[in-house]
N, CA, C and O of each residue as an XYZ file, in Angstrom:
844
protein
N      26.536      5.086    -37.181
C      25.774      5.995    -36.361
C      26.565      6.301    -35.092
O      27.239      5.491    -34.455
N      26.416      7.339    -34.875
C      27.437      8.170    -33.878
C      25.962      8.917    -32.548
O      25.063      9.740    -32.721
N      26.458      7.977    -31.149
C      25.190      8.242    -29.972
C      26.372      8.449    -28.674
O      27.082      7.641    -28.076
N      26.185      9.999    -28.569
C      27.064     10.400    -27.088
C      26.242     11.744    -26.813
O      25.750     12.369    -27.752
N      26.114     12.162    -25.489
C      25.338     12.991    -25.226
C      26.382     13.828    -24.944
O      25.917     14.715    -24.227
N      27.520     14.010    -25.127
C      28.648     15.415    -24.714
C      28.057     15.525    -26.730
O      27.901     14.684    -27.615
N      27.917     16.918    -26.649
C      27.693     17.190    -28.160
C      29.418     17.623    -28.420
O      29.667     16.588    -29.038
N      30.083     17.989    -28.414
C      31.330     18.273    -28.646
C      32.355     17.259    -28.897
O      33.388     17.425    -29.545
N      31.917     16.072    -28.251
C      32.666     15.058    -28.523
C      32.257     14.291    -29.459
O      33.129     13.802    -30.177
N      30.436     13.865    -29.808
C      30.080     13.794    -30.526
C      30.581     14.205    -32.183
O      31.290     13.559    -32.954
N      29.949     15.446    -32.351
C      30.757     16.459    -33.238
C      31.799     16.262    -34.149
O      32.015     16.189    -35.359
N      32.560     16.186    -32.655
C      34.686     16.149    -33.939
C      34.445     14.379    -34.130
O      35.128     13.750    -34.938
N      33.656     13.880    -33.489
C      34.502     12.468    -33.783
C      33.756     11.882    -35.424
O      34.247     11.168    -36.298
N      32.151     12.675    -35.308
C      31.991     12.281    -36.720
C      32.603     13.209    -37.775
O      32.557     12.909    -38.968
N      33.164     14.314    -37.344
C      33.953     15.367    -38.320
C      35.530     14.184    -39.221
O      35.895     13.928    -40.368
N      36.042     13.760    -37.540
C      36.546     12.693    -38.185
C      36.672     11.558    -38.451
O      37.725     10.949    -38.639
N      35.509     11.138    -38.495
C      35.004      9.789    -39.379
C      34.559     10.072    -40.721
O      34.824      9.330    -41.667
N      33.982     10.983    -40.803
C      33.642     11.615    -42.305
C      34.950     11.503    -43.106
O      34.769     10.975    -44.203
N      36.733     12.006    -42.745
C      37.228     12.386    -43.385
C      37.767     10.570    -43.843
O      38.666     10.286    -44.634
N      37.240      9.978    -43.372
C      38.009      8.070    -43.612
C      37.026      7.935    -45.011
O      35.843      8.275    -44.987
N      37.600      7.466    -46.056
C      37.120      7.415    -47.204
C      35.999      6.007    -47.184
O      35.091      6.052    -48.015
N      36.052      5.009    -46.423
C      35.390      3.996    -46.549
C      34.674      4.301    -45.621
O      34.804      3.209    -45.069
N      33.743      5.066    -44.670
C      32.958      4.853    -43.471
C      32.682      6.444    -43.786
O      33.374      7.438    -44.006
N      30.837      6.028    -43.654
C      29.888      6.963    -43.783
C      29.082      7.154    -42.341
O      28.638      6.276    -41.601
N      29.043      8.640    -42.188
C      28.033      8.883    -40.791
C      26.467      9.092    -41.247
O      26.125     10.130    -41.813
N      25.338      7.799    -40.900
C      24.202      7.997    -41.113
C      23.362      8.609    -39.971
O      22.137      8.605    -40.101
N      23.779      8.999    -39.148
C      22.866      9.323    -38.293
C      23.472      9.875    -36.582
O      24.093      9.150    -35.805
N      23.145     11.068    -36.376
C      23.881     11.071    -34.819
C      22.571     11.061    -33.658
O      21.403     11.166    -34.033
N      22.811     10.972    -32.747
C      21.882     11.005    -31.090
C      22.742     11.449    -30.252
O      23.951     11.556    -30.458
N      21.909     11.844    -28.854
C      22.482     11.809    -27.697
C      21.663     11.384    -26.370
O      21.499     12.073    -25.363
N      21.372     10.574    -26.524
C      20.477      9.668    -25.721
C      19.811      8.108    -26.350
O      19.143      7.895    -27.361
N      20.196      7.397    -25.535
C      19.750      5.955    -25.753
C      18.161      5.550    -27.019
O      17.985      4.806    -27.984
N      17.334      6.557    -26.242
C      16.077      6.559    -27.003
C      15.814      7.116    -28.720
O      15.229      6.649    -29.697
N      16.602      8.360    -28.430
C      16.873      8.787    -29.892
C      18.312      7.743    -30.696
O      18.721      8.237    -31.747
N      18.677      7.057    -30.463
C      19.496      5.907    -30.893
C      18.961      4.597    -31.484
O      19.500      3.945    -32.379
N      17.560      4.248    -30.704
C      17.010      3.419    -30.741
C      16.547      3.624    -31.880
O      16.875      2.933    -32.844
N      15.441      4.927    -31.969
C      14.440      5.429    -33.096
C      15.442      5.650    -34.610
O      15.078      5.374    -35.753
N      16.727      6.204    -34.200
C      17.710      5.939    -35.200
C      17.834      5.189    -35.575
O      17.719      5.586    -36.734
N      18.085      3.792    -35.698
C      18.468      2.919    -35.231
C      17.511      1.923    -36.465
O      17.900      1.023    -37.209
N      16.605      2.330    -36.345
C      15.352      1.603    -36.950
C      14.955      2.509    -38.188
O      14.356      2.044    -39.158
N      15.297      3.710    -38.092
C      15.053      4.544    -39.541
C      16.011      4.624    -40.744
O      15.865      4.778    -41.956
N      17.552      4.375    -39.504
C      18.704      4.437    -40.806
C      19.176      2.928    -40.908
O      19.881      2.646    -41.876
N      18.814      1.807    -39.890
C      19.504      0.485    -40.185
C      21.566      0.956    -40.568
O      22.149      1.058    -41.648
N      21.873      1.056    -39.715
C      23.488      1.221    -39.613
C      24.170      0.288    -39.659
O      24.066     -0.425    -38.661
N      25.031     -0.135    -40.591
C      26.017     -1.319    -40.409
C      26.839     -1.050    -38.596
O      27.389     -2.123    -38.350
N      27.003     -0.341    -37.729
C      27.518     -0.120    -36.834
C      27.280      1.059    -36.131
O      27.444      2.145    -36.686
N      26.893      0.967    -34.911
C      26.930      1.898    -34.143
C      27.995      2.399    -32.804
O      28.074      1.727    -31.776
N      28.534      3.283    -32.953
C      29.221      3.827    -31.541
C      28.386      4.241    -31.034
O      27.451      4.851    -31.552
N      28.577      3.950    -29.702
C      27.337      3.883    -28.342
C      28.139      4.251    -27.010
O      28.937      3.538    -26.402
N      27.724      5.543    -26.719
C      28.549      6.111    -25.309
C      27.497      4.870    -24.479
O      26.395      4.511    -24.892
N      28.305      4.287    -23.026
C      27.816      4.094    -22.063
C      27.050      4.793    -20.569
O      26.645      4.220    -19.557
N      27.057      5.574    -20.768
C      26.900      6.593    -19.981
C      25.642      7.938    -20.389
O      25.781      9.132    -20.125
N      24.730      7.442    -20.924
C      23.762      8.568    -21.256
C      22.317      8.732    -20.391
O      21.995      7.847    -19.599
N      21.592      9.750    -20.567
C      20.130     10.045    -20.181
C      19.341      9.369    -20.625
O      19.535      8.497    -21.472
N      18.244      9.688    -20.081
C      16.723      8.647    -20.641
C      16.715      7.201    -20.363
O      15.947      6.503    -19.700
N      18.256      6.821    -21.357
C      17.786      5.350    -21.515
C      19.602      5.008    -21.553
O      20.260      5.822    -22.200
N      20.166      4.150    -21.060
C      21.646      4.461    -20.602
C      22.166      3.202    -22.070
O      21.607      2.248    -22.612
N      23.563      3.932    -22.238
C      24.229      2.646    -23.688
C      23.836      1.438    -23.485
O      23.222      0.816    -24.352
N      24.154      0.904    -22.233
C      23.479     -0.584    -22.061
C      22.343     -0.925    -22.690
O      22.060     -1.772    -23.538
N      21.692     -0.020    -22.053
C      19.747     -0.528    -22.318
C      19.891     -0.502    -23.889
O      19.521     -1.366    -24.685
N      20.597      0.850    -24.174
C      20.127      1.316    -25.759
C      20.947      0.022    -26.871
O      20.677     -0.166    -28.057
N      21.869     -0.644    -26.124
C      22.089     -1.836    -27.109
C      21.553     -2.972    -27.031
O      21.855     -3.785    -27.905
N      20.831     -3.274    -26.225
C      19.987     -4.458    -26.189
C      18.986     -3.830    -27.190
O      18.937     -4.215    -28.359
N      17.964     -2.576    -26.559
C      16.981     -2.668    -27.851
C      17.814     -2.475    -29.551
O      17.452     -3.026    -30.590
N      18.740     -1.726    -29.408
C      18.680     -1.424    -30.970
C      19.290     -3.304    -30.918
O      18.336     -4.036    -31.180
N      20.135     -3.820    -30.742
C      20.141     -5.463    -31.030
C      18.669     -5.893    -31.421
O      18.389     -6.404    -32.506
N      17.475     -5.545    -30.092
C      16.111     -6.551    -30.375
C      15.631     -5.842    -31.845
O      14.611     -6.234    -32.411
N      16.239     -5.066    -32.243
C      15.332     -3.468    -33.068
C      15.856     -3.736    -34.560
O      15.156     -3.647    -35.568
N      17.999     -4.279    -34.496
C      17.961     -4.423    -35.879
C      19.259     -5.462    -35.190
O      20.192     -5.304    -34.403
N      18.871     -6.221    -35.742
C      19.479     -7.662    -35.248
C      21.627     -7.284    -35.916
O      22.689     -7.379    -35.300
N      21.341     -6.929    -37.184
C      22.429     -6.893    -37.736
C      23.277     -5.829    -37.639
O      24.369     -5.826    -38.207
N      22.776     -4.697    -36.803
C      23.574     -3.738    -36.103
C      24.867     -4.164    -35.348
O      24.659     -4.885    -34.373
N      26.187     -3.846    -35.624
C      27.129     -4.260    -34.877
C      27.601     -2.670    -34.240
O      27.479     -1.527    -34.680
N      28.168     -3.227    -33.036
C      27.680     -2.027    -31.247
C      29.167     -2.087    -31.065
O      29.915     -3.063    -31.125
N      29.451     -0.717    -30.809
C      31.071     -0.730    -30.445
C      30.762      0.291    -29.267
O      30.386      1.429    -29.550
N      30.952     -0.190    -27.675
C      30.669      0.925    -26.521
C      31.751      1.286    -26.702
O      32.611      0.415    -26.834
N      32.285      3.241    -26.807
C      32.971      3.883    -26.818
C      32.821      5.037    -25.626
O      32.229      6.099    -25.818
N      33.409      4.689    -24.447
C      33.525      5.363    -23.173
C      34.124      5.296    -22.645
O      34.807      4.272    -22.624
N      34.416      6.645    -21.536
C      35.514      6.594    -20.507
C      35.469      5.874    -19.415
O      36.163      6.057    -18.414
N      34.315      4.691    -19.642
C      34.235      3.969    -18.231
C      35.078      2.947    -18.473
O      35.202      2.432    -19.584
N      35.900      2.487    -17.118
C      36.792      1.302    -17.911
C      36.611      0.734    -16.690
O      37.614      0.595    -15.990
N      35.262      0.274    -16.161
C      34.510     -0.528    -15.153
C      34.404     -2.418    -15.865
O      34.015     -2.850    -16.950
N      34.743     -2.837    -15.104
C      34.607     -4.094    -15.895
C      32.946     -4.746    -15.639
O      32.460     -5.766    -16.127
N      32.389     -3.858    -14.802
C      30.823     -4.282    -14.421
C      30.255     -4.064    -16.164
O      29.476     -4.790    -16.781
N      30.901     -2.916    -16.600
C      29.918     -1.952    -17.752
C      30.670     -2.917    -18.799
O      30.049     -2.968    -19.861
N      31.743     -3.631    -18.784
C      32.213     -4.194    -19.954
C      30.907     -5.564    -20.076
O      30.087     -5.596    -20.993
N      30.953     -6.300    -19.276
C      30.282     -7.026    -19.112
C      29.007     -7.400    -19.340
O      28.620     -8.416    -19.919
N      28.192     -6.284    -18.721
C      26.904     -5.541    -19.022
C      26.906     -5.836    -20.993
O      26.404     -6.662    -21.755
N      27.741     -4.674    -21.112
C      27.682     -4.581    -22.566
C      27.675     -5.776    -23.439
O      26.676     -6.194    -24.024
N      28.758     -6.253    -23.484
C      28.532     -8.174    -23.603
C      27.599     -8.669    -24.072
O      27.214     -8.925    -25.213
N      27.096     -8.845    -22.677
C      26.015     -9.629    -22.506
C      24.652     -9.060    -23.457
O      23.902     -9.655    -24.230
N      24.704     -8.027    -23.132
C      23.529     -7.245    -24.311
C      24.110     -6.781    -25.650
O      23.794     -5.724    -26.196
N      24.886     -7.566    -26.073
C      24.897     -7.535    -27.208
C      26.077     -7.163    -28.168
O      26.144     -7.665    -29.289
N      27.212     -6.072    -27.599
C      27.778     -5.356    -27.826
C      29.007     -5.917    -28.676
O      29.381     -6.964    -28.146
N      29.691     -5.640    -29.679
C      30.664     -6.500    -30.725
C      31.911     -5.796    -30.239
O      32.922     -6.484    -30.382
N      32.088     -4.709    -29.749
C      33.540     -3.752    -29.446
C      32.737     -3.079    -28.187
O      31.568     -3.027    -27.804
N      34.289     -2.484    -27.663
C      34.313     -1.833    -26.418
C      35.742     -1.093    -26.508
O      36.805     -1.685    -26.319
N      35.601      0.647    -26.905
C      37.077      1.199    -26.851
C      36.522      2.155    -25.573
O      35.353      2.422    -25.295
N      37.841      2.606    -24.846
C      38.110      3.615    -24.203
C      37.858      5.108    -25.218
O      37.898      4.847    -26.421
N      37.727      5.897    -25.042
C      37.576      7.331    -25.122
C      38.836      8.007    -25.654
O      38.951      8.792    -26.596
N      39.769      7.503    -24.805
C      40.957      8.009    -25.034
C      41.479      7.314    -26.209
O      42.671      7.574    -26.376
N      40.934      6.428    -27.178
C      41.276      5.806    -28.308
C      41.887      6.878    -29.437
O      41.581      8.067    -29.345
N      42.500      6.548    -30.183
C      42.920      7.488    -31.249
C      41.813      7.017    -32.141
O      41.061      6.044    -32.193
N      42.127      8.632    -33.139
C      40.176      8.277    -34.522
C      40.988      7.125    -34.901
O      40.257      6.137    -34.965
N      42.289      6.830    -35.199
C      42.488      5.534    -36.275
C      42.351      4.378    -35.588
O      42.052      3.410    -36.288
N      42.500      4.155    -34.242
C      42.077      3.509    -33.432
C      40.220      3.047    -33.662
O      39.622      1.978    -33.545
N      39.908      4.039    -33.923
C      38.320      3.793    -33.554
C      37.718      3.219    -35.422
O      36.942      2.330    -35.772
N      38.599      4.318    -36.284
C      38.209      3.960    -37.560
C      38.413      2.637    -37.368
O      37.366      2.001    -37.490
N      39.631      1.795    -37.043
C      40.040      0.629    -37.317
C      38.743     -0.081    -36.617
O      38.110     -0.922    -37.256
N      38.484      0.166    -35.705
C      37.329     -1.172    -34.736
C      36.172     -1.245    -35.907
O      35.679     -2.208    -36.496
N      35.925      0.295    -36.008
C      34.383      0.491    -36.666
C      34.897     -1.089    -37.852
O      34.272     -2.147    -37.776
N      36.212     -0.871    -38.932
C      36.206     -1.867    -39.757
C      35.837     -3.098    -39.094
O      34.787     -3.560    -39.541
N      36.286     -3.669    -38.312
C      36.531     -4.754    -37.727
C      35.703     -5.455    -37.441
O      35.525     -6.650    -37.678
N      34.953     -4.482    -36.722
C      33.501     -4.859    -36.136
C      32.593     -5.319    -37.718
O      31.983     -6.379    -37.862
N      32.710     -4.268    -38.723
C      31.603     -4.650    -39.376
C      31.896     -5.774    -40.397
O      31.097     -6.410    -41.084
N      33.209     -5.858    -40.326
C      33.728     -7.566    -40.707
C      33.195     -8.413    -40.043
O      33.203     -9.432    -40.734
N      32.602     -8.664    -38.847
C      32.140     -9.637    -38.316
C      33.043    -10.149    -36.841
O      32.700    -11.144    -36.203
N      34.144     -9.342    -36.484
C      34.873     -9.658    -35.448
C      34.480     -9.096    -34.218
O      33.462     -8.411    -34.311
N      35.076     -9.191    -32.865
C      35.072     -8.100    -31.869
C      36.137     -7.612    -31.486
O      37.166     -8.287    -31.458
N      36.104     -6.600    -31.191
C      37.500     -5.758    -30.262
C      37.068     -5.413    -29.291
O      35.896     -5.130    -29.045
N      38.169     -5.391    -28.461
C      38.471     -4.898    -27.027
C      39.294     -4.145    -26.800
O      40.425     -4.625    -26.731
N      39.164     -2.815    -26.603
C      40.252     -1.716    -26.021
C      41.565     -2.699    -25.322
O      41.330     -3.338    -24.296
N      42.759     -2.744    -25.885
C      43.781     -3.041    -25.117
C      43.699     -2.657    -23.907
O      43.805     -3.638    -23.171
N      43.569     -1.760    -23.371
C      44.004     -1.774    -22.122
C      43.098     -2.010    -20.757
O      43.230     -1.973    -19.533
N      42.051     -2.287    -21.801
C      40.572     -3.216    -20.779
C      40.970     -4.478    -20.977
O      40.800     -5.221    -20.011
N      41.566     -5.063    -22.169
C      41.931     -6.812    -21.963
C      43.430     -6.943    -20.706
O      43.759     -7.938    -20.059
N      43.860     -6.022    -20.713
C      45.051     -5.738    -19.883
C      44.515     -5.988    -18.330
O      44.937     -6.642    -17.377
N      43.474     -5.211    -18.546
C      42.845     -5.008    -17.065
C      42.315     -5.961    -16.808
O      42.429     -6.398    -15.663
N      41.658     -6.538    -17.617
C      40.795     -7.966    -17.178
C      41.832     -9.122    -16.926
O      41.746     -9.806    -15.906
N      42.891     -9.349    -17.939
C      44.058    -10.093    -17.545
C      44.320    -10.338    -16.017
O      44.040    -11.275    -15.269
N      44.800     -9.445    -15.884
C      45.524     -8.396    -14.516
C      44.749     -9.243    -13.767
O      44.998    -10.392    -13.402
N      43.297     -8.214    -13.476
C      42.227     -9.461    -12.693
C      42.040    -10.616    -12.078
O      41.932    -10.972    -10.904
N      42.024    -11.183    -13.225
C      41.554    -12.328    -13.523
C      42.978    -13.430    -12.900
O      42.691    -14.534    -12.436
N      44.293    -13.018    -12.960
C      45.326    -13.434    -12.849
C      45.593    -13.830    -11.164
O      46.271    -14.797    -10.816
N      44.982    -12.968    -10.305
C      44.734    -12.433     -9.174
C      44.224    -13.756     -8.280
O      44.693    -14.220     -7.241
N      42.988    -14.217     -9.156
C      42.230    -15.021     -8.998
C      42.848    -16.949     -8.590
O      43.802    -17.428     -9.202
N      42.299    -17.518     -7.818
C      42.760    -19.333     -8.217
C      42.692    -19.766     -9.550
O      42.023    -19.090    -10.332
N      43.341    -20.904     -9.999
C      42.992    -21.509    -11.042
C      42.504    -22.660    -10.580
O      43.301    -23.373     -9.970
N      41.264    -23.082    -10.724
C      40.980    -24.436    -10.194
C      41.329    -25.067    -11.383
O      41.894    -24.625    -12.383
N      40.751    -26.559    -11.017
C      40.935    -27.419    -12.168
C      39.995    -27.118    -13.073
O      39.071    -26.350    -12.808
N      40.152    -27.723    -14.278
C      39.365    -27.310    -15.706
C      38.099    -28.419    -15.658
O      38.300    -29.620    -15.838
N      36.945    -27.928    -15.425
C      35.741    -28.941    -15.904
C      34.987    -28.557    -16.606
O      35.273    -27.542    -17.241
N      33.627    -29.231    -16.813
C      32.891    -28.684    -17.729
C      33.136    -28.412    -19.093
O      33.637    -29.145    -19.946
N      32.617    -26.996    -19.201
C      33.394    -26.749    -20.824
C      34.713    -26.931    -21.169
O      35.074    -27.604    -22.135
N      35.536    -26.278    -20.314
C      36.822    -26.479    -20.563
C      37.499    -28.005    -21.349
O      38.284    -28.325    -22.242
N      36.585    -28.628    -20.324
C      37.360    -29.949    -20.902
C      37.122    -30.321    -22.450
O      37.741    -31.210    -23.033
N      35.896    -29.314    -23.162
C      35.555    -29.907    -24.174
C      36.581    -29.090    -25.481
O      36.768    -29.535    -26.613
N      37.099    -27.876    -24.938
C      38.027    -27.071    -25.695
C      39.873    -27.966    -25.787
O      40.489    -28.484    -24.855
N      40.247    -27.849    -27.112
C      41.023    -28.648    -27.768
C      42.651    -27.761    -26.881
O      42.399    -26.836    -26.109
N      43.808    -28.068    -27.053
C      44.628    -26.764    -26.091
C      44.787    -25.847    -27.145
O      44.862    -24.693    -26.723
N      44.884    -25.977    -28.663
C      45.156    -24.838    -29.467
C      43.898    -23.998    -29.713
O      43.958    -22.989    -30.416
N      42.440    -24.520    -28.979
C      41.432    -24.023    -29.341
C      41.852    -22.813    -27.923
O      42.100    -21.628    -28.145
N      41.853    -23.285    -26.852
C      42.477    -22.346    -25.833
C      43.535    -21.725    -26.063
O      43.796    -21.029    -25.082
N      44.478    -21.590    -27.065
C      45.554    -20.799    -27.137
C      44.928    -19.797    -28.505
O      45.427    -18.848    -29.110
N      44.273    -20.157    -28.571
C      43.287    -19.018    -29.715
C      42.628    -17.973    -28.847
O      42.665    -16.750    -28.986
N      41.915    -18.812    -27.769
C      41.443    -17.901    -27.141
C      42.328    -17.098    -25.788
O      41.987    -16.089    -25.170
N      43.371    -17.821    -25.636
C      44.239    -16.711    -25.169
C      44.736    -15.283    -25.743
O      44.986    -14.220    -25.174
N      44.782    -15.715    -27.200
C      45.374    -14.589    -27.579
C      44.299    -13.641    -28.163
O      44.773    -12.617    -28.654
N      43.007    -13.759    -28.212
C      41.972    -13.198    -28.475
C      41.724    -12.536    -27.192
O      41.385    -11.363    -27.342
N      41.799    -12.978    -25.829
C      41.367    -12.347    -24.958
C      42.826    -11.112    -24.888
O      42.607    -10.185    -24.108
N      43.841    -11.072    -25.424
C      44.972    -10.139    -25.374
C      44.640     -8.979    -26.624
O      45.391     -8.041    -26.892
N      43.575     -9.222    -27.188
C      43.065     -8.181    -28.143
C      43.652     -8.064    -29.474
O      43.919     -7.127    -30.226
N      43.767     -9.381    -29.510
C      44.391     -9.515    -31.602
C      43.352    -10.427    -32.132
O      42.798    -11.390    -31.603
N      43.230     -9.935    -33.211
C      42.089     -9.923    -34.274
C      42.811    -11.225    -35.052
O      43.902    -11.762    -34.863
N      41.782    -11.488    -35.965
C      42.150    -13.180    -36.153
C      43.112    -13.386    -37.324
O      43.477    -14.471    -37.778
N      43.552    -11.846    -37.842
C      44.773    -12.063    -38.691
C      46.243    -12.238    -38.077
O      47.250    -12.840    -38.451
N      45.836    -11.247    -36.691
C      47.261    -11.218    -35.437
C      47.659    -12.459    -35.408
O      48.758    -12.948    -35.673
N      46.041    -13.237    -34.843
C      46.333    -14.340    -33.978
C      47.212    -15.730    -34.931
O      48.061    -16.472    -34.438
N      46.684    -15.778    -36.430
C      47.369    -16.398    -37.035
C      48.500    -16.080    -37.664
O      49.202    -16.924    -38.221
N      48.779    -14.769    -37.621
C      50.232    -14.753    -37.836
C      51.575    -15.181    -36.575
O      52.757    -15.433    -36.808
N      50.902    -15.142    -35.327
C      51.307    -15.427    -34.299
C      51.133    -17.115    -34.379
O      51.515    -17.544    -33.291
N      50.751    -18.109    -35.153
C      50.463    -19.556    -34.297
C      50.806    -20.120    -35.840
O      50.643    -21.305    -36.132
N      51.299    -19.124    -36.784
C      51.429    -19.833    -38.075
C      50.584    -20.529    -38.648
O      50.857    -21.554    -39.272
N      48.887    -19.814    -38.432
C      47.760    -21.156    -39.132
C      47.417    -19.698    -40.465
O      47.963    -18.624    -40.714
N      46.514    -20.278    -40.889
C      46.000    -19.805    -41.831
C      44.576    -18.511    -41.199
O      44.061    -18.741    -40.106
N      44.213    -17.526    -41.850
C      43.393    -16.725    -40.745
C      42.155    -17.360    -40.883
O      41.490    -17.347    -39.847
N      41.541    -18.019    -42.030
C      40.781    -19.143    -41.946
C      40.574    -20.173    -41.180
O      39.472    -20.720    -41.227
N      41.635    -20.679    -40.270
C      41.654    -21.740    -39.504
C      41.114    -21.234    -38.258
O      40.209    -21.740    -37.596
N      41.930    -19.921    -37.950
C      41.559    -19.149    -36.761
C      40.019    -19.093    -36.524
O      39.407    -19.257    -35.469
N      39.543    -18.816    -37.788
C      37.783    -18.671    -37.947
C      36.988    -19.889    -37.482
O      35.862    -20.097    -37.031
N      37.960    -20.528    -37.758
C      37.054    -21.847    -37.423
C      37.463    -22.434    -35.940
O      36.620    -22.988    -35.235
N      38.437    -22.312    -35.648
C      38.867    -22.232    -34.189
C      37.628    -21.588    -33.476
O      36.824    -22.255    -32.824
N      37.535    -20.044    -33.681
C      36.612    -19.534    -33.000
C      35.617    -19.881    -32.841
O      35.035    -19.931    -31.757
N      35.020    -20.337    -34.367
C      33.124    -21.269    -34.418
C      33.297    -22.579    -33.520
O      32.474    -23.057    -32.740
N      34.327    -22.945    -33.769
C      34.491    -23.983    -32.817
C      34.114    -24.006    -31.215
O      33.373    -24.766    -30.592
N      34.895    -22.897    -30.791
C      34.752    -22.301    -29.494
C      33.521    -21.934    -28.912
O      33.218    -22.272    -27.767
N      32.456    -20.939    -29.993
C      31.760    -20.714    -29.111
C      30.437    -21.919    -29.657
O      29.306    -21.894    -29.172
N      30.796    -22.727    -30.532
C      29.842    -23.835    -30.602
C      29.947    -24.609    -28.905
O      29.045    -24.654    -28.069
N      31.149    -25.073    -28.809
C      31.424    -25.396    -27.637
C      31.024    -25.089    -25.931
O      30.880    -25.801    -24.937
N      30.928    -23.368    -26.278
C      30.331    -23.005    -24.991
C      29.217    -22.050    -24.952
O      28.805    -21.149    -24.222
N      28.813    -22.808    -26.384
C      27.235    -22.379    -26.178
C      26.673    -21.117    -26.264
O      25.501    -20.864    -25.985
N      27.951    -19.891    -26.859
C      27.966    -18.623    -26.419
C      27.783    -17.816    -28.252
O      27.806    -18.404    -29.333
N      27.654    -16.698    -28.038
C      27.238    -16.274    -29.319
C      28.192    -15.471    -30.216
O      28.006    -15.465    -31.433
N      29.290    -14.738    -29.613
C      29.764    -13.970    -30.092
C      31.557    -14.350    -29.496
O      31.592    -14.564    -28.284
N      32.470    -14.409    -29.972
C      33.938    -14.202    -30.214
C      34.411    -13.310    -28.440
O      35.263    -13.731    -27.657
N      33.562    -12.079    -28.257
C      34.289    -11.087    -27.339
C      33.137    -11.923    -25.964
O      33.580    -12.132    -24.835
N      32.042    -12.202    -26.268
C      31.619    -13.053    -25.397
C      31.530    -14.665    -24.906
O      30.672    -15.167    -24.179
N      32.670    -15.301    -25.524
C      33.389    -16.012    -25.543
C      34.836    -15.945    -24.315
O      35.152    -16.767    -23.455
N      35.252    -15.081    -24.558
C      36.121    -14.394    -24.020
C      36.102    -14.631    -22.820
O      36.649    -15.550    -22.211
N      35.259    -13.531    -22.324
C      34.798    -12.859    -21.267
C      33.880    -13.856    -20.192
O      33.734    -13.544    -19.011
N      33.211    -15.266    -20.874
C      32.803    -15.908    -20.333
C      34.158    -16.711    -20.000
O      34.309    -16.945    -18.800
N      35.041    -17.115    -20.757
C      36.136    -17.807    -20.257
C      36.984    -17.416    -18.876
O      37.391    -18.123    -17.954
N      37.068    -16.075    -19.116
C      37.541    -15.430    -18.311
C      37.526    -15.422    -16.939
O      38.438    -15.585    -16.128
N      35.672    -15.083    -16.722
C      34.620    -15.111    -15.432
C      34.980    -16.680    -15.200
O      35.769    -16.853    -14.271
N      34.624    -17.651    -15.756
C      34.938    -19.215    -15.255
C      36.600    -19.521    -15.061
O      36.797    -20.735    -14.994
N      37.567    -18.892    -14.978
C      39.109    -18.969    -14.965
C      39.310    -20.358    -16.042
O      40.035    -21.347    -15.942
N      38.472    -19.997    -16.934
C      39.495    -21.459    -17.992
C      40.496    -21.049    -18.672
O      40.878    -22.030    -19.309
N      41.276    -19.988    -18.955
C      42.341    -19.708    -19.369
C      43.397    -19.552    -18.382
O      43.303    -18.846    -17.378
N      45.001    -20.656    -18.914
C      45.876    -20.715    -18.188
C      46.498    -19.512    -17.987
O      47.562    -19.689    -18.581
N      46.529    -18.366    -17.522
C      46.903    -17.515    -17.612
C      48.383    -16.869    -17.015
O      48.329    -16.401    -15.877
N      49.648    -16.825    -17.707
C      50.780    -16.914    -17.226
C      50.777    -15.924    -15.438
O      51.802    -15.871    -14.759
């Protein structure tokens, strides 16, 4: 399901999602509310969700369609590259987050990704959050941290750099299975629900050593 209130952008992007042989467009909106009601009539393996709309804004509209169809996976696709709105999104629910300026194969690829069960992050928002975050002290590691293994943290280093869990094990030489379990590991550990909110909570607490 395809929800942006520029109808033009809307438009071409399901023109070209239609032409990807594995990914079907069930449904378009342009407002949070008509997303919602979507949402619940077509049950979508995935939704793209502008951040930035009327009535009822992407944020809001992914928490309800989350409370609305639990198994909906949410990819915010906008030109905001606010780390308030990344966050936001997160937290309510959201499995991906691309920039606007994404290429369609760019976006085809998340839509897969996402409905595999992973999250993505626009490169150049994990860039930015890096950046950030880098800026910042490193205190010492307590709490959770201490309960994460160091290869369980070098998983999640390279997850917060925006590689997907086939990258990450071709990068650490494990199996992409192991990676999986790395991750369950992780957010068993900090209590958190999702892979990209995992992340992002690590992030906000500086538990990643960050060069």
């Amino acid at each position: 399901m395809v929800v942006d209130d520029q109808e033009l952008f809307r438009r071409g992007l399901i023109m070209l999602l239609g032409q990807e042989p594995d990914i079907e467009v069930v449904g378009e909106g342009a407002d949070g509310v008509v997303a919602t009601e979507l949402a619940i009539s077509t049950a979508p393996d995935v939704v793209l969700l502008d951040v930035r709309m009327p009535r009822l804004t992407g944020v809001e509209a992914c928490r309800a369609i989350k409370e609305a169809v639990p198994a909906a996976k949410i990819i915010m696709l906008t030109v905001s590259d606010e780390e308030a709105d990344l966050y936001e999104s997160v937290k309510n629910g959201a499995a991906g987050y691309l920039l606007k300026d994404s290429s369609i194969e760019e976006v085809a690829q998340a839509v897969r990704v996402v409905n595999e069960g992973q999250s993505l992050i626009s490169p150049s928002m994990a860039v930015k959050l890096i950046d950030e975050f880098k800026q910042m002290s490193k205190p010492e590691r307590q709490g959770p941290a201490l309960r994460l293994t160091e290869r369980e943290l070098e998983v999640l280093r390279m997850v917060a750099k925006g590689l997907n869990n086939r990258e990450v094990a071709k990068e650490l030489f494990i199996s992409e299975n192991t990676v999986k379990n790395h991750v369950r590991n992780i957010l068993e550990k900090l209590q958190l629900h999702s892979r990209m909110e995992a992340v992002m909570y690590a992030m906000r607490e500086k538990l990643l050593d960050l060069p």
